[in-house]
N, C-alpha and C positions, 0 to 999 in steps of 0.2 A: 504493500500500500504506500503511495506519493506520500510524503509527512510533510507539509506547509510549515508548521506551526509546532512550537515546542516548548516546556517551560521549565527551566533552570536554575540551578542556585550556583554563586559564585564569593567568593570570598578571595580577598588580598592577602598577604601577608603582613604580619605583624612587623613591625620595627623591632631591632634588638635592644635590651635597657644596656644604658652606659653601666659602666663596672666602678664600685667602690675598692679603692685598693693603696696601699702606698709603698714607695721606694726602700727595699730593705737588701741590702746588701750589706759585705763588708767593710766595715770603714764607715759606713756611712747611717748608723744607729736611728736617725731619725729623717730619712728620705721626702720628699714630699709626695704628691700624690700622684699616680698614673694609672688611673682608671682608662680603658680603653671602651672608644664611644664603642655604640649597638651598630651592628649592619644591617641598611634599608629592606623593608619585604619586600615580597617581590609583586609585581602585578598582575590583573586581569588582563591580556588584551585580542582583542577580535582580530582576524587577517581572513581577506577573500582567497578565495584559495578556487582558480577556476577549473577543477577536476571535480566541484562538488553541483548537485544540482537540485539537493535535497536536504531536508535537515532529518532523514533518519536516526544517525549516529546518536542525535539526543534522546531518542525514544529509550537508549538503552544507558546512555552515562547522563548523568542528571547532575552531578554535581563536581565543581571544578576549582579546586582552589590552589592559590598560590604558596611558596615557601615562608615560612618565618624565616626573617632577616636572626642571625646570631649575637646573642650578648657578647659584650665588651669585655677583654682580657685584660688581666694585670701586664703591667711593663708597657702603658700606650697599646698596645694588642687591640686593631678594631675588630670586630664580628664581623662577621662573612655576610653579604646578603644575598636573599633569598632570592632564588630560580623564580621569571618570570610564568604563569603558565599562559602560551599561545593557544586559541580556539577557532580552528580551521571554520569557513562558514560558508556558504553559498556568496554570489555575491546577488545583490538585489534582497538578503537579509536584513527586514527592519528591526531593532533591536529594543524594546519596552522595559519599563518598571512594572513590575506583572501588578501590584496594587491599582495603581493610578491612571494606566495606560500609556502614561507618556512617554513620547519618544527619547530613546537615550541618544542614538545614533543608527543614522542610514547605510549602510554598506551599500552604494551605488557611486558611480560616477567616477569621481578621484580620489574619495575614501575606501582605503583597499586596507589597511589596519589603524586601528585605535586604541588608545588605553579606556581602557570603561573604568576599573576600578585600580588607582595607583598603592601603591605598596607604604607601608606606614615608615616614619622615616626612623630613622635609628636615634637614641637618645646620646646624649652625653655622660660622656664621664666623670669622674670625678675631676679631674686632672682641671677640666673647663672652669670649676666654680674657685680657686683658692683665690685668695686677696689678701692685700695686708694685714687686713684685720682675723680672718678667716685661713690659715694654713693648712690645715687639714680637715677640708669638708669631708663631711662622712655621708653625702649622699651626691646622689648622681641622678641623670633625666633617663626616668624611663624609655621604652618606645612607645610610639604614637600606635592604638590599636589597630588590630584589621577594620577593612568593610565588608560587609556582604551586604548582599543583594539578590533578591529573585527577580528573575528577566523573565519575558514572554519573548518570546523567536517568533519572527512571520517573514516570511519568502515570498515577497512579489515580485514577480519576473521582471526581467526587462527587457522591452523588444520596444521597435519603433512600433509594427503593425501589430494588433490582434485580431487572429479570424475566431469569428463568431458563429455559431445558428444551431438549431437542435442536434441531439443525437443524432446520427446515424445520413446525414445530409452530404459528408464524402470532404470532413473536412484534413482529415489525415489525409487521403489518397491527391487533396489539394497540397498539402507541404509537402510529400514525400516528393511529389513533382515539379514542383520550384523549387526547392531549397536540397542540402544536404541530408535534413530532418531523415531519418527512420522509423517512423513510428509504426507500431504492430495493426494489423486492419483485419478489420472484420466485420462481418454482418453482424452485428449485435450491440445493441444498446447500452450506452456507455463503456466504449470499448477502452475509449480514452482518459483514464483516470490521472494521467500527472502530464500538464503543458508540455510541448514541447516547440525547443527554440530550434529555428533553422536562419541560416543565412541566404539571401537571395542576391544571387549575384545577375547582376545585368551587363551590358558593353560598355566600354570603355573607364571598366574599375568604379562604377557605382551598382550600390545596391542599399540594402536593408534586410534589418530583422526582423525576422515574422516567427509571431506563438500562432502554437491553436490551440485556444481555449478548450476545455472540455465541452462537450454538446450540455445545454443550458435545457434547462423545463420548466414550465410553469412553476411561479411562486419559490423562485429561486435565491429571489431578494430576499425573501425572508426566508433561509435556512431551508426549505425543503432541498431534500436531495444533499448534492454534495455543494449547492449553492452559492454560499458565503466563501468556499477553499476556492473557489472558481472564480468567481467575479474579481475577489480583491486581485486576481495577475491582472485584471486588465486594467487597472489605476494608475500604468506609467505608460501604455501606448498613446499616439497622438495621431491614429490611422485606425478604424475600421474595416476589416471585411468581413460581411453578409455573406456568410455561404447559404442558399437554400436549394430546396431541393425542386427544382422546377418542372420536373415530370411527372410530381408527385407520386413516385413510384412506392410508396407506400400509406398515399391515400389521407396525403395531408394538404391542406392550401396554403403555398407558399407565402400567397400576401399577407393570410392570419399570424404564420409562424415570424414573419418579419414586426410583425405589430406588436406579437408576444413578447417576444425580445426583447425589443426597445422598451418596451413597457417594465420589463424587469431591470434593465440598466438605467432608465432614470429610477427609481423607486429604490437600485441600490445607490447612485449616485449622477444625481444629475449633470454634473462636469462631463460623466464618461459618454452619456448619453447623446450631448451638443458635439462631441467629437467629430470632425469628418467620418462621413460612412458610404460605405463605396458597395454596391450589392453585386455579389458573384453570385449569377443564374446556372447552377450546375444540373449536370446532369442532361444537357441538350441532344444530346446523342439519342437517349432515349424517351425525345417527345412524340408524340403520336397525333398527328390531327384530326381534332372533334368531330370536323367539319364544323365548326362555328365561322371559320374565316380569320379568326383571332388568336396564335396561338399564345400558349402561357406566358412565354419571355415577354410580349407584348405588352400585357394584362398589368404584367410587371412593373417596366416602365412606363404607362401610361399612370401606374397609383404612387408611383415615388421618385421619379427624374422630375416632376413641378414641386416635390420638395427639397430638392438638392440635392439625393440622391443617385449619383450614376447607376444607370445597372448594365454589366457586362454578362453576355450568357457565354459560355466557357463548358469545356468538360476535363473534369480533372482527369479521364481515365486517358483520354487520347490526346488531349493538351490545348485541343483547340478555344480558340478564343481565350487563352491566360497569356499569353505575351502581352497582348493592346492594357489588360486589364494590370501589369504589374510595372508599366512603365505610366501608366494614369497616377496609381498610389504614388511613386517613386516622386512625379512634378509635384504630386498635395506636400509629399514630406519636404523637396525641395524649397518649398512658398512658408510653411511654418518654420521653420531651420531656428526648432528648439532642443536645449537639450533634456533629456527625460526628466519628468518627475521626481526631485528628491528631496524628501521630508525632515522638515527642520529639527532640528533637540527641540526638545522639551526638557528633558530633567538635567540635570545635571549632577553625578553619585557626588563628586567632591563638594559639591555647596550644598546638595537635597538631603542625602543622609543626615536625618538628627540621632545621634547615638544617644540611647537610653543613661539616662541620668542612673550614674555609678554610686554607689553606694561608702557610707562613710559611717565612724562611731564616732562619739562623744561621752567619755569617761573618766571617772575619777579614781587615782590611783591613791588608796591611805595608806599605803606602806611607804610609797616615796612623797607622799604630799604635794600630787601635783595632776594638772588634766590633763588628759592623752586624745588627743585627737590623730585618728588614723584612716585608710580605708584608698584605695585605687585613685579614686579622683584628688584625695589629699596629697598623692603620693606625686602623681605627674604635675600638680601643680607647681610645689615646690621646685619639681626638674626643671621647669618650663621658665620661675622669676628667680629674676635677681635680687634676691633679698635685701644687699648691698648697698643698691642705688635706692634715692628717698623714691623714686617713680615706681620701682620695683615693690616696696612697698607699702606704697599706699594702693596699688592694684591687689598685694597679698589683704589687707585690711577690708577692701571692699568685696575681693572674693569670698572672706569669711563672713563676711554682713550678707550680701546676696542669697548665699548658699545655706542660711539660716546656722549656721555654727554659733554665732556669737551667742543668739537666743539660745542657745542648746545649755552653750554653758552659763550663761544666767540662770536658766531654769532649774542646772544643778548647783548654783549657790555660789556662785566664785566671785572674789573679792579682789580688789585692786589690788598688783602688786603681787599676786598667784601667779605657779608657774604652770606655761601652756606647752608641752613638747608633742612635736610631730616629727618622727620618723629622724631622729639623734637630734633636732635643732629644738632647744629652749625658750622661750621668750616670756617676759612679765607682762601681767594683764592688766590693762589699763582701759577705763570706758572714757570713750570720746563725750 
């Protein structure tokens, strides 16, 4: 079965934490500090990869993540960082936030790879925080955590043309004889379950690309059938072809099946609808005259050439009448000389991710007479300021007012002039 559509988890790697450590050798009894920073994780990133034209591979691996970047070593010794992982993908893969829907990134055009989720960055060591007044800091910067992410995968094709019209109207046996396309043929309804692209090459080094849609049915737009995995490939063509079946050799009226259509392509999207659409009358070979005087082709063009629509009758089996009709598309695609449809970002992981507010304590120690504030978020905070500088903290001050700390330790009774320690660093507590 064609797999359009897929849904994924992915995750970064982690930053490595810098290293608390100090210089001990001989001779030299009280060394300073060299903590060795964390090494960067590694990243998520997408690359087209044009041997693929499907995204089954995700039906069976679902989840993909990157390396932790390595903690820091004593002696300056950085961490190692972590192994990118690459995600081969179709190209014409639109890539989602699977909650929200929105677009992370388009793989079409001249994005051929992306970092989707970058890799957390490595912390500091200790080695980075000493100062005059501070010689042997006894803490260092964490790393920056992973991200993850659930994506939604979707594959719309890209072709310049898409051929259109019900099952079973002869629109494979129309690519396999323009284009390179091979697709498998058969009498039977819905033969064709996953697009396929071909190239159409014409004289003197112009052509185009041409999908065939899968055959379409009533109430398509809305999900019947395979409908909705159908329709979205044709949201980057800028060219129609109408295949019908004009001999109605199985006792359908082409004008209705033409009406049917259209009626499902605006209803799934009106843009696609207003496209140029160019009607291939196939099947001429085997028309039969009524003796009406009129025959079908006619009927044809007489209900849809006064609405813009050309119609060419052709037969895909012996070829007739598809040259005039594939150099007609080729001057429409010349006259538009746009390039495909490609869908803008919407999310963005590095500024959209809000990572879940981390967890902290607030306690009192009576053995040593004093409050211990601790917990993840405490931890990187300190990595991240400079205590040092007055700017440094008076952001540590507001960080503790913000994050509700200060109340905390009100509420368990602390008094001016008490000691507040987080993770080896002291400080006396004074209310503003």
């Amino acid at each position: 079965m064609f797999a359009d559509r897929a849904k994924i988890y992915i995750r970064s790697g982690k930053g490595g934490d810098g290293h608390v450590s100090f210089r001990r050798e001989k001779y030299v009894p009280n060394g300073g500090p060299d903590g060795g920073d964390g090494g960067m994780g590694g990243s998520v990133i997408f690359e087209v990869d044009e041997g693929l034209n499907t995204l089954t591979d995700f039906r069976h691996i679902r989840k993909y993540c990157a390396q932790d970047g390595e903690n820091g070593g004593k002696r300056n010794c950085r961490g190692k960082n972590g192994n990118d992982i690459v995600i081969k993908i179709p190209q014409g893969t639109v890539i989602k936030e699977l909650e929200s829907g929105k677009i992370i990134a388009d793989m079409s055009g001249d994005n051929r790879r992306q970092v989707i989720l970058s890799g957390g960055k490595g912390g500091n060591g200790n080695q980075h925080y000493a100062t005059s007044t501070m010689q042997a800091p006894k803490y260092a910067q964490p790393g920056q955590p992973a991200k993850e992410l659930n994506l939604f995968l979707e594959l719309k094709v890209i072709a310049d043309v898409g051929l259109v019209g019900f099952p079973n109207v002869g629109k494979s046996t129309f690519l396999s004889r323009v284009t390179n396309a091979r697709p498998k043929i058969a009498n039977y309804h819905f033969t064709t379950l996953n697009p396929h692209l071909g190239v159409v090459d014409l004289e003197d080094g112009i052509g185009f690309v041409i999908a065939d849609i899968p055959g379409l049915i009533e109430g398509a737009s809305e999900g019947v059938g395979l409908g909705h995995e159908f329709l979205r490939h044709i949201e980057r063509t800028k060219v129609l072809i109408h295949l019908v079946d004009a001999a109605s050799t199985e006792g359908r009226d082409p004008i209705a099946d033409i009406y049917a259509i259209n009626k499902e392509l605006e209803a799934y999207n009106a843009d696609i609808a207003h496209r140029p659409q160019v009607i291939a009358a196939n099947k001429i070979d085997a028309i039969f005259d009524d003796g009406s005087g009129t025959d079908a082709v006619q009927k044809i063009k007489e209900e849809f050439e006064p609405k813009g629509m050309k119609v060419f009758p052709i037969s895909a089996v012996s070829g007739e009448g598809v040259k005039p009709l594939l150099y007609y598309v080729n001057s429409i695609l010349s006259e538009i000389n746009e390039p495909p449809t490609v869908f803008e970002p919407e999310f963005n992981p590095d500024v959209d991710i809000v990572t879940a507010n981390e967890p902290y304590t607030v306690e009192y120690d009576e053995k040593q007479d004093e409050y211990v504030v601790e917990g993840p978020r405490i931890e990187k905070m300190l990595g991240y300021t400079n205590l040092d500088s007055e700017k440094g903290f008076q952001f540590f001050q507001k960080f503790l007012k913000d994050n509700g700390i200060l109340d905390e330790l009100e509420a368990l009774g602390i008094e001016e002039g008490a000691t507040v320690r987080m993770y080896g660093l002291a400080f006396s507590y004074y209310k503003e």
